[in-house]
Structures are given as structure tokens and as C-alpha cells.
C-alpha positions as CSV (number, residue, x, y, z in Angstrom):
1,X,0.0,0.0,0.0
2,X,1.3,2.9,-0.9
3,X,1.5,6.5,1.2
4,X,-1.4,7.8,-0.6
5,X,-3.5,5.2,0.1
6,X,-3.0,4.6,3.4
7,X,-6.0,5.1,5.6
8,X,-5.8,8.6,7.5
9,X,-6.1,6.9,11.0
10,X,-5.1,10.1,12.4
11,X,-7.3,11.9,11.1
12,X,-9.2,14.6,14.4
13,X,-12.8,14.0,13.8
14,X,-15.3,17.3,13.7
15,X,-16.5,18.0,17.8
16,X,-19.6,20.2,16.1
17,X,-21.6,17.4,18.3
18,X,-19.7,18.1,21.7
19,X,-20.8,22.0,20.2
20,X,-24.2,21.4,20.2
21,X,-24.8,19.6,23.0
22,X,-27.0,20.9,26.0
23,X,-24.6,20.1,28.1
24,X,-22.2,22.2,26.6
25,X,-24.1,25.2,27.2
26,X,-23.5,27.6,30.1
27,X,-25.9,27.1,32.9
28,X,-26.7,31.2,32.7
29,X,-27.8,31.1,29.1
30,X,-28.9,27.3,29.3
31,X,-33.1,28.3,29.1
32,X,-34.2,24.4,29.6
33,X,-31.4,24.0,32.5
34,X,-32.9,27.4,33.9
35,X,-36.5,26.3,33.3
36,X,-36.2,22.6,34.9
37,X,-37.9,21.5,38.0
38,X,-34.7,20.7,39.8
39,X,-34.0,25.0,39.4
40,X,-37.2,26.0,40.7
41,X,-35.4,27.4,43.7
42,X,-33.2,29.6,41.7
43,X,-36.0,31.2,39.5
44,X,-37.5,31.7,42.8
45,X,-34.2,33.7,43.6
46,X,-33.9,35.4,40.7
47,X,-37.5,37.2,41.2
48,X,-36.7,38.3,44.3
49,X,-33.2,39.8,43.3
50,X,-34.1,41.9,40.2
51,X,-36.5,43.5,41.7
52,X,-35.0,44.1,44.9
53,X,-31.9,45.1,42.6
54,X,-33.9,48.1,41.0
55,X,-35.8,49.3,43.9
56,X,-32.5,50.0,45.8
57,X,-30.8,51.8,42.7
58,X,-34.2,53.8,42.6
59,X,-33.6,53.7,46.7
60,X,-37.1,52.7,47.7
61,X,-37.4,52.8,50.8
62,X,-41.0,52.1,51.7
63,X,-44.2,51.7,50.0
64,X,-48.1,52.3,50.1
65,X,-49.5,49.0,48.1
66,X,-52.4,50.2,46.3
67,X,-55.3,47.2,45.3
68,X,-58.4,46.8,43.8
69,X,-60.1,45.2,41.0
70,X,-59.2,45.3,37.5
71,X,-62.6,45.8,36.3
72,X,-62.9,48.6,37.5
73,X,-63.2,51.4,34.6
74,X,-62.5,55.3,34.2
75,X,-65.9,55.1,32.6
76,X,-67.7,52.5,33.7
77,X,-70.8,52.9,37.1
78,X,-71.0,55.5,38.5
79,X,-69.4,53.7,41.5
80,X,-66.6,52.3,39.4
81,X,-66.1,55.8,38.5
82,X,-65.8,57.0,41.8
83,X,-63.6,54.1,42.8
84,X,-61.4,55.1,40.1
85,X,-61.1,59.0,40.7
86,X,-60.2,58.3,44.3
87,X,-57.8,55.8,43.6
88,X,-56.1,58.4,41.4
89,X,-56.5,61.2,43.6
90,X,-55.3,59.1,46.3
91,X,-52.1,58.3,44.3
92,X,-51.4,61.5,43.7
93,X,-51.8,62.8,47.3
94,X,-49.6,60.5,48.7
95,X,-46.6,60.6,46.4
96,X,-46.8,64.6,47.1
97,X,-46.9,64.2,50.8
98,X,-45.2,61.0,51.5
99,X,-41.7,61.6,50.0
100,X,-41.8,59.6,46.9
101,X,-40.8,63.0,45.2
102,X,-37.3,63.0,47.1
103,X,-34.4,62.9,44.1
104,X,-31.6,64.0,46.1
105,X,-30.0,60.4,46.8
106,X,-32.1,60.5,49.9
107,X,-34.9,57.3,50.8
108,X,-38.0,57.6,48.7
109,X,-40.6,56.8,51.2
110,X,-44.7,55.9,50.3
111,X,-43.8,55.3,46.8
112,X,-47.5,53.8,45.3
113,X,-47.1,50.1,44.5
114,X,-49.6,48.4,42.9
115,X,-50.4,45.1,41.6
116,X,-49.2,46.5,37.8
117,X,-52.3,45.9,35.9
118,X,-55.6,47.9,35.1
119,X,-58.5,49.3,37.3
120,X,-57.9,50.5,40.3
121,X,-54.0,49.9,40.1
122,X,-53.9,51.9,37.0
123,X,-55.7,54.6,38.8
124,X,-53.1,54.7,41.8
125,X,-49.8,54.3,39.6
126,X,-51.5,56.8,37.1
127,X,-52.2,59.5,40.0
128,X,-48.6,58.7,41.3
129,X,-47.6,59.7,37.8
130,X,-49.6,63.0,37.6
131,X,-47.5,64.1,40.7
132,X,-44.3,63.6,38.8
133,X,-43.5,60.6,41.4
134,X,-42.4,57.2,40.6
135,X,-44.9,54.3,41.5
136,X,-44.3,50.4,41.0
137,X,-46.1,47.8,39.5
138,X,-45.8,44.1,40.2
139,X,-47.1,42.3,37.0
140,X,-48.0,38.8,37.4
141,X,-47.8,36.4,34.0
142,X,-51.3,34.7,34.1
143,X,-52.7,32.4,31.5
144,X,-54.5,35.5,30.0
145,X,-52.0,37.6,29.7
146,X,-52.5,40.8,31.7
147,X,-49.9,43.4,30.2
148,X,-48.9,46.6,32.5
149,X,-50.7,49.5,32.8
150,X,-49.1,52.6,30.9
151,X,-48.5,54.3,34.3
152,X,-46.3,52.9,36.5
153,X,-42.5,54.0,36.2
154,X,-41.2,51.7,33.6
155,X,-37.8,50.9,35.1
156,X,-40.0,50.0,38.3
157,X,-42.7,47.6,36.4
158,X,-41.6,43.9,37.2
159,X,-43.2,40.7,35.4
160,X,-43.6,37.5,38.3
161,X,-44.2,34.2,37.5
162,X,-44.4,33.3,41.8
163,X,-47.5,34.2,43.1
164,X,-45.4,34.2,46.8
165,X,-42.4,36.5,45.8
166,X,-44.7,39.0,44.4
167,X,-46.8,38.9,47.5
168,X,-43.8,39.3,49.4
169,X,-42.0,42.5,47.4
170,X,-45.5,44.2,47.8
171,X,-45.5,43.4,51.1
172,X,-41.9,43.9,52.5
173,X,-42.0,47.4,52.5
174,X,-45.3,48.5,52.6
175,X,-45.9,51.4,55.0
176,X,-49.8,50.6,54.5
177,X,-51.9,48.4,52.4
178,X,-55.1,50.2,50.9
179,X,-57.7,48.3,49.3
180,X,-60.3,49.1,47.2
181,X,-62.9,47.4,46.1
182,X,-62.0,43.8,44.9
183,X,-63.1,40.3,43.8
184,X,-60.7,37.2,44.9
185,X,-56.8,38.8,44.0
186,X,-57.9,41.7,46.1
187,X,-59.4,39.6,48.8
188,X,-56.0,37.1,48.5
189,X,-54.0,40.2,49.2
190,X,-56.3,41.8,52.1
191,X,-56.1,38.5,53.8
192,X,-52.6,37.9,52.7
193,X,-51.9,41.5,55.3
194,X,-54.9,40.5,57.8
195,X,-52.9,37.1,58.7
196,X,-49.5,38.6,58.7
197,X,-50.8,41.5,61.1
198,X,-53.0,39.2,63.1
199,X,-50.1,37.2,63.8
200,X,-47.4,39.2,64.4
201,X,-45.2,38.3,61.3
202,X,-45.9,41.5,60.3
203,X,-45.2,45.7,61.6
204,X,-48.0,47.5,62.8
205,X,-48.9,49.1,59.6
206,X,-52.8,50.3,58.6
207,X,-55.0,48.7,56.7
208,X,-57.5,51.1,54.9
209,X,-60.4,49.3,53.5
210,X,-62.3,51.8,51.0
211,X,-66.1,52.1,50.6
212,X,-67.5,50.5,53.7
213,X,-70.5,49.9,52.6
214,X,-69.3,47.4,49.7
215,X,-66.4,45.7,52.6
216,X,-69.4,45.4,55.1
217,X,-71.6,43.4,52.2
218,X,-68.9,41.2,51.1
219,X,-67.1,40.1,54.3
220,X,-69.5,38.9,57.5
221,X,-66.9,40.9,59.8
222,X,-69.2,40.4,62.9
223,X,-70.0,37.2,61.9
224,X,-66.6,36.3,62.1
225,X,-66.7,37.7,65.5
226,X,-69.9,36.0,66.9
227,X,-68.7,32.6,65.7
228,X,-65.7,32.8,67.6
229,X,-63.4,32.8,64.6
230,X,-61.3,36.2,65.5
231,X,-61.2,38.2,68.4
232,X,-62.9,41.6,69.2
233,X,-59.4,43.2,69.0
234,X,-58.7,41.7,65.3
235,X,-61.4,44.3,64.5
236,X,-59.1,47.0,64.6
237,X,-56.3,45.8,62.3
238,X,-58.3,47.5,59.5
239,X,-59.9,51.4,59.1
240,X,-62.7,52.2,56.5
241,X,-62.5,55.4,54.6
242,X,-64.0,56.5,51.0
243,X,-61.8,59.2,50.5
244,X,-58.4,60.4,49.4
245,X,-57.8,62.5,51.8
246,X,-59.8,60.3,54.5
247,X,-57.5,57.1,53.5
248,X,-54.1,59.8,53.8
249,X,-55.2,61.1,57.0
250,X,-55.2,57.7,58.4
251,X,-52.1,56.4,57.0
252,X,-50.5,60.2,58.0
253,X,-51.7,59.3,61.6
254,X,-50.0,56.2,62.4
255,X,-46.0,55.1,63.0
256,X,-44.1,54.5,59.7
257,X,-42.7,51.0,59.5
258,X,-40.3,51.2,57.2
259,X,-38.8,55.1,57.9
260,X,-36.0,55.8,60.5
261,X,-37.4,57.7,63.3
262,X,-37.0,61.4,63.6
């Protein structure tokens, strides 16, 4: 056999398989690694620290978590439409008087936080906005998509996939919790506060239910009581107002959680 027929036994085969492999790819840019069961923990890690990431660079310091239904309309009842102008002018009112406006490298305190998406949390991130004040919104990706409302600040609008690390970021800093009228996300997150407060696992903060009339039909408070199920002092982890300035006075009245003390 000659030299130019030998076989070329040495010959380096292509590695454009060992290329393509999954394994091959970085873990950080790896999306089926990322999206696996076994990294669960990680994604739930990862929602946390972006956000938390931003809201220190923006240096939020405390919140007032703004909720209510997403039904609710700028046009719709006449009771939707008072809902709505209240949320707004509620917005507004606190991010002038709460020190959201601070941009002096200061803490922003009372910055408006809402749940990201229309109605009432459109109202209170748009009234946040017609003070010239930052306000956040906490998107959740549901299987109908529900896209952010055009309001909120958009280097403060975050998308969650965890129902739990969203409740907690709206949570965490909240100087109060206001809620509007509601069906079940704005009963989850009323409840979500009640237990925390009721419990102790969470500061003193108010809890400002608006329109009483609509909170007294949909929730058997004394019910509750006479059957034993809460105590006559978990009656007053919550206030009732139905206006701006009504729900502001209250929150204006009570110790700030999340502020250092004068």
C-alpha cells in the first residue's frame, strides 16, 4: 500500500456534536437547564433579586401597596367611577406628601405600589404619575395575559411568574396596604396582610379598606366575630375610609414602618 492510500487513521474528527450539545451550554444562558424542575429554587431567587436590585438603585425605601379590581373602569358605574377618581387622587396625594418625590439620593418613602395591571392599580400608579412621582407595579404572567398598565414607572414595572415572591416584594416594605374594592386577587392580598398583622409576622402598619358599605356586604366581619373565629381586637387591624384624603389622613396618623425615626 502505498503513502497515498494509506488510511488517514489520524485523522481529528469534527467536535460540532460536543458544540451542540445541551450540556455544553453555560448554565446562565442554558433556558431548559434554567427552566427545569430541579432549578425551581433559583427562578424563585432570581425574582426576588431583580427586583429588589432596581428598587435599591431607585432607593425605595417604603411603599403604600395600592389594590383593587381590574374591572374597575374610568368610565364604567357610577361607582366604578368613583372608585377610580379616588384611587387616582389618592395616588397623587400620597406621592406629594409621602416623599416619593425625594431625588436627592435620599430614601423615597410611600412610593405607590400596585399590583401593575388595570383598574384600580392603574388609577393609583396613574395619579402617582400625575405628581411627577415614581410608582411600581408588580405584573403577574397569568394564563390570559394581563400586560402593565401605561403608568407605573417603567424601570419600576416587574413581570412575576411566583404568586409568593410577588406577595412578598408588595408586602416587604409596605408602609400601609389600601384596598379598594376587589373580587378574589384583592381579597387574597387583604387576607394575605390581615394574617401577617393578626399574627405578628408583620409591623403595625394600617390597613385602609375603602367604601365601607361594599367591605361590610362582602365580608361577615361580625359574623366572624360572633362565631368565635377572630377576636374583638382583630377588629381593629383595619380602618374604613372612601376618601383620598380620608385614607391619607389615616395612614398620615399612624408610625411609619419602614422610615427611621426622627
Amino acid at each position: 500500500m502505498t503513502d497515498d492510500t494509506k488510511p488517514a487513521a489520524d485523522a481529528v474528527p469534527s467536535n460540532a456534536d460536543q458544540l451542540a450539545s445541551p450540556s455544553y451550554r453555560l448554565p446562565a444562558l442554558d433556558q431548559d437547564f434554567l427552566l427545569g424542575d430541579s432549578m425551581r429554587g433559583v427562578r424563585f431567587l432570581l425574582e426576588y433579586a431583580k427586583a429588589e436590585e432596581e428598587l435599591r438603585r431607585w432607593g425605595v425605601r417604603s411603599t403604600i401597596v395600592v389594590f383593587g379590581s381590574a374591572r374597575v373602569g374610568e368610565f364604567g358605574s357610577a361607582r366604578h367611577r368613583r372608585w377610580y377618581k379616588e384611587a387616582r387622587a389618592f395616588g397623587r396625594l400620597a406621592s406629594e406628601k409621602g416623599g416619593a418625590l425625594i431625588d436627592n439620593g435620599a430614601p423615597r418613602d410611600n412610593v405607590i405600589a400596585t399590583g401593575g395591571g388595570p383598574g384600580i392599580m392603574e388609577a393609583a400608579n396613574r395619579g402617582a404619575r400625575d405628581a411627577g412621582a415614581p410608582s411600581i407595579g408588580f405584573n403577574i404572567t397569568l394564563p390570559h395575559e394581563q400586560e402593565p398598565n401605561p403608568y407605573s414607572t417603567p424601570a419600576l414595572t416587574f413581570r412575576f411568574h411566583y404568586f409568593a415572591m410577588r406577595k412578598m416584594h408588595l408586602a416587604m416594605r409596605a408602609n400601609a396596604l389600601v384596598v379598594f374594592p376587589g373580587g378574589f386577587g384583592t381579597l387574597d392580598e387583604l387576607f394575605e396582610i390581615l394574617t401577617l398583622r393578626q399574627t405578628g409576622k408583620a409591623p403595625a402598619i394600617p390597613i385602609v379598606m375603602v367604601d365601607e358599605a361594599y367591605w361590610r356586604d362582602v365580608i361577615g366581619f361580625e359574623t366572624l366575630l360572633a362565631e368565635g373565629m377572630i377576636a374583638e381586637r382583630d377588629l381593629q387591624l383595619f380602618r374604613f375610609a372612601n376618601t383620598a384624603q380620608a385614607i391619607w389622613d389615616i395612614i398620615a396618623a399612624a408610625p411609619r414602618a419602614h422610615e427611621e425615626p426622627a
